[in-house]
N, CA, C and O atoms as a DFTB+ gen file, in Angstrom:
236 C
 N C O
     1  1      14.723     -12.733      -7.725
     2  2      13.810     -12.553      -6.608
     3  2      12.798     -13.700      -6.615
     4  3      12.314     -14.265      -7.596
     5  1      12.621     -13.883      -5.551
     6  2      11.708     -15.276      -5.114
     7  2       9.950     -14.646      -5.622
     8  3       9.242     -13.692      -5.300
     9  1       9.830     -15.896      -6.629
    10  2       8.091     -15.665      -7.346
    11  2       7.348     -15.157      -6.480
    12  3       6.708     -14.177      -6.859
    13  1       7.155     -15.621      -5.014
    14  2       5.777     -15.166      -4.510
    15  2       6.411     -13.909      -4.191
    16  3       5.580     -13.083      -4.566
    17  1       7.359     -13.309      -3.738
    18  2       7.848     -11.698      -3.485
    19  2       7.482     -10.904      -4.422
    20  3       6.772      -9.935      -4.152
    21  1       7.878     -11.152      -5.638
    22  2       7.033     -10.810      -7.057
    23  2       6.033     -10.782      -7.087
    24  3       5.543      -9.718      -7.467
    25  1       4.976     -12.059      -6.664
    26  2       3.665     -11.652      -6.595
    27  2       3.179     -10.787      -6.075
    28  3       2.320     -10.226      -6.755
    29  1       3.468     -10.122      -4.435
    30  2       3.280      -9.697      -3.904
    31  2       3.558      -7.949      -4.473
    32  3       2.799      -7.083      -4.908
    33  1       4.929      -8.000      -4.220
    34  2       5.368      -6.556      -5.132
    35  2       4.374      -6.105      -6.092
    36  3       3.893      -4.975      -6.011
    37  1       4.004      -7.036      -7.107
    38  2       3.149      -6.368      -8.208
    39  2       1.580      -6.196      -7.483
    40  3       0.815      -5.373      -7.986
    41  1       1.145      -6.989      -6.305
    42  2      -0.607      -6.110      -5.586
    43  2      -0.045      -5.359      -5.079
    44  3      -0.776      -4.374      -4.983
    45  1       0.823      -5.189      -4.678
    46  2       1.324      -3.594      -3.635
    47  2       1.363      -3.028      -4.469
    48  3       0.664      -2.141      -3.978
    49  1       1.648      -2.527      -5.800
    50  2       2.079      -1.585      -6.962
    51  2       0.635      -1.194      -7.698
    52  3       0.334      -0.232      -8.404
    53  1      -0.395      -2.737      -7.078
    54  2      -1.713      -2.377      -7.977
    55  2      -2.020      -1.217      -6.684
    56  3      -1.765      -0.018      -6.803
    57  1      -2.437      -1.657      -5.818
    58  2      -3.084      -0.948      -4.240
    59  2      -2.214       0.536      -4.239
    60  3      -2.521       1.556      -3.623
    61  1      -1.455       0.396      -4.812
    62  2      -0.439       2.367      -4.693
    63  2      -0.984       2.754      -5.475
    64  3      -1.560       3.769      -5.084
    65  1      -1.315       2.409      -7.112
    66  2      -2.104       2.809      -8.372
    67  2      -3.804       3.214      -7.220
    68  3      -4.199       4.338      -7.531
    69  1      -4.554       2.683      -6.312
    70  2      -5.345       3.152      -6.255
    71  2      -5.182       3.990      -5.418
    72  3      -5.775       5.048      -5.624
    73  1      -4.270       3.876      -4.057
    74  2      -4.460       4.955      -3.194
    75  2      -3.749       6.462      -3.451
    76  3      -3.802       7.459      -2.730
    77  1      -3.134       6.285      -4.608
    78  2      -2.819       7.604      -5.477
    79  2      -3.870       8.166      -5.999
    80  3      -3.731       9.080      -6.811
    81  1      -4.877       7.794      -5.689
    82  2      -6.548       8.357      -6.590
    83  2      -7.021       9.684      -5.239
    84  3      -7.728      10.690      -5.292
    85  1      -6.136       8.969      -4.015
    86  2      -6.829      10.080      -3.143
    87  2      -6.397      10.992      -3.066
    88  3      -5.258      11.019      -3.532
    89  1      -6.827      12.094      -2.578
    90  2      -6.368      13.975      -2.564
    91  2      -5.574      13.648      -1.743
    92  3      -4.431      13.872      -2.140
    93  1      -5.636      13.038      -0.361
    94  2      -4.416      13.105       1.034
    95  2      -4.230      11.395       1.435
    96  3      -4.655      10.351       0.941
    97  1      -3.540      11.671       2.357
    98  2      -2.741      10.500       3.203
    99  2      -4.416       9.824       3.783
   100  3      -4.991       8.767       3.525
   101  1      -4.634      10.518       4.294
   102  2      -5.593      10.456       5.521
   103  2      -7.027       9.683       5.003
   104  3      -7.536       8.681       5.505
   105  1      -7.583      10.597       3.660
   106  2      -8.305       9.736       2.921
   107  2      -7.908       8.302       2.412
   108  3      -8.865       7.594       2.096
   109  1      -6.388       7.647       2.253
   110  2      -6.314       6.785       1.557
   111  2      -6.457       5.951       2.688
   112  3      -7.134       4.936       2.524
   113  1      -5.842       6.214       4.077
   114  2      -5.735       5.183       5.257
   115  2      -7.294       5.022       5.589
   116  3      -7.661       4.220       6.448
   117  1      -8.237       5.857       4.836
   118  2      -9.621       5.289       5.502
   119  2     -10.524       4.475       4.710
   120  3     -11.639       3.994       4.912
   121  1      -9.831       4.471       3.898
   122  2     -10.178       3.887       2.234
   123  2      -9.870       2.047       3.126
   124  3     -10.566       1.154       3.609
   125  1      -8.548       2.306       2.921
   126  2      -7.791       0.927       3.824
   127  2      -8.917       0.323       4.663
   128  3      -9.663      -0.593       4.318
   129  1      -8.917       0.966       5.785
   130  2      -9.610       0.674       7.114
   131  2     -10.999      -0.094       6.546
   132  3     -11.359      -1.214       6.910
   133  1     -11.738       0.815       5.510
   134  2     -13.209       0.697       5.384
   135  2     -13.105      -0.272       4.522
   136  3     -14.184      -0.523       3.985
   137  1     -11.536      -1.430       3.901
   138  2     -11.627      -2.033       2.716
   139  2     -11.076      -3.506       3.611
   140  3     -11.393      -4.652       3.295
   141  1     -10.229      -3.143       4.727
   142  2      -9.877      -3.979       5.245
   143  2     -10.049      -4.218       6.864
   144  3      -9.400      -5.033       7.521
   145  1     -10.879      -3.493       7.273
   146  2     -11.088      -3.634       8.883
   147  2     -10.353      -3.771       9.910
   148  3     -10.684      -4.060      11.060
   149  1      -8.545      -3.393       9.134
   150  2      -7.842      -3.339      10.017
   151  2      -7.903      -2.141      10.811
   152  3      -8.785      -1.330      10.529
   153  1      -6.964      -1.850      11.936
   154  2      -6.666      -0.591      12.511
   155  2      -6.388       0.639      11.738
   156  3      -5.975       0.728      10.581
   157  1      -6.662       1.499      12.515
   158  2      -6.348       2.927      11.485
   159  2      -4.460       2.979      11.316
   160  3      -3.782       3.350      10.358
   161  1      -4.069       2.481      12.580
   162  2      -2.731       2.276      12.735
   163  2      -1.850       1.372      11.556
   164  3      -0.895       1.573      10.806
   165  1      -2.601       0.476      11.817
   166  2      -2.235      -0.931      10.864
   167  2      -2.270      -0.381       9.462
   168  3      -1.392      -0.619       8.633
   169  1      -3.442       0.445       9.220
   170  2      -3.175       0.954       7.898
   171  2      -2.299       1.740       7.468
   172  3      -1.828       1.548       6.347
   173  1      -1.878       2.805       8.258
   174  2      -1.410       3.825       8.441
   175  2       0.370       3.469       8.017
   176  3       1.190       4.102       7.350
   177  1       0.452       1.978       8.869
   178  2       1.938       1.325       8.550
   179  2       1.563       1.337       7.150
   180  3       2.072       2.102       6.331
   181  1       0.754       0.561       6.908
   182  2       0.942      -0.212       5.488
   183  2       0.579       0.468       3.834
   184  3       0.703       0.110       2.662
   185  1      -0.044       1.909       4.765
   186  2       0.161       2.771       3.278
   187  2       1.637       3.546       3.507
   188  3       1.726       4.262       2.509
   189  1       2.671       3.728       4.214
   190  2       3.837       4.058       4.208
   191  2       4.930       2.710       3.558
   192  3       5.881       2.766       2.779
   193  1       4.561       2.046       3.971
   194  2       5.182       0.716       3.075
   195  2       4.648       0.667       1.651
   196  3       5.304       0.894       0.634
   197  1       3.288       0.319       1.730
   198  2       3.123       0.600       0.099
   199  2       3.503       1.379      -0.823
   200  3       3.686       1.006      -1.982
   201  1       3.685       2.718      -0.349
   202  2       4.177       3.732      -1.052
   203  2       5.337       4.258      -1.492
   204  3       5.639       5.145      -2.291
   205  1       6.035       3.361      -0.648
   206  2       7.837       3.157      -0.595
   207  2       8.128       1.805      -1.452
   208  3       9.215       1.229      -1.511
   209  1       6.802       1.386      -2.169
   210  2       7.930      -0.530      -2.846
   211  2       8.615       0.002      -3.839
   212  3       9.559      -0.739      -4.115
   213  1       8.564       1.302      -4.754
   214  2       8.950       1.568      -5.771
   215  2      10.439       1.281      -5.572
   216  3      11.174       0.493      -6.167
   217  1      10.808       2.572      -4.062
   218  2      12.086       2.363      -3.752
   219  2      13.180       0.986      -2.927
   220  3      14.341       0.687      -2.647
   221  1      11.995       0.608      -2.862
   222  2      12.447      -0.882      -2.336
   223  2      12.933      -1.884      -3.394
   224  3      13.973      -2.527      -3.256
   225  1      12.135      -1.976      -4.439
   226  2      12.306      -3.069      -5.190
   227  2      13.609      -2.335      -6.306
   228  3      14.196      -3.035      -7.131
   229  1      13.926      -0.647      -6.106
   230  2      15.350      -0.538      -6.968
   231  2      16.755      -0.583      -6.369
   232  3      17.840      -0.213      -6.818
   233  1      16.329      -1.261      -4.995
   234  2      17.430      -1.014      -3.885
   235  2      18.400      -2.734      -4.548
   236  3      19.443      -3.103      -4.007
């Protein structure tokens, strides 16, 4: 696998380690929002992706 994909894979794996700290979905996408000023939407993608690299990276 190409280094920077790796790089990447392993902050997505750090960022799942934190948004696993929250009780729900809903708290972690606002966590996002209030960390990154994206859309609630935008987050909303990208904690469903984050939360899926486990199964991505054994595919």
């Amino acid at each position: 696998m190409n280094n920077e994909v790796t790089k990447v894979i392993e902050k997505f794996k750090e960022v799942k380690n934190i948004l696993k700290n929250f009780s729900n979905k809903d708290e972690a996408i606002e966590y996002l929002v209030n960390e990154t000023k994206l859309s609630k939407e935008d987050c909303s993608t990208a904690y469903d992706i984050i939360m899926k690299i486990e199964s991505i990276e054994e595919e």
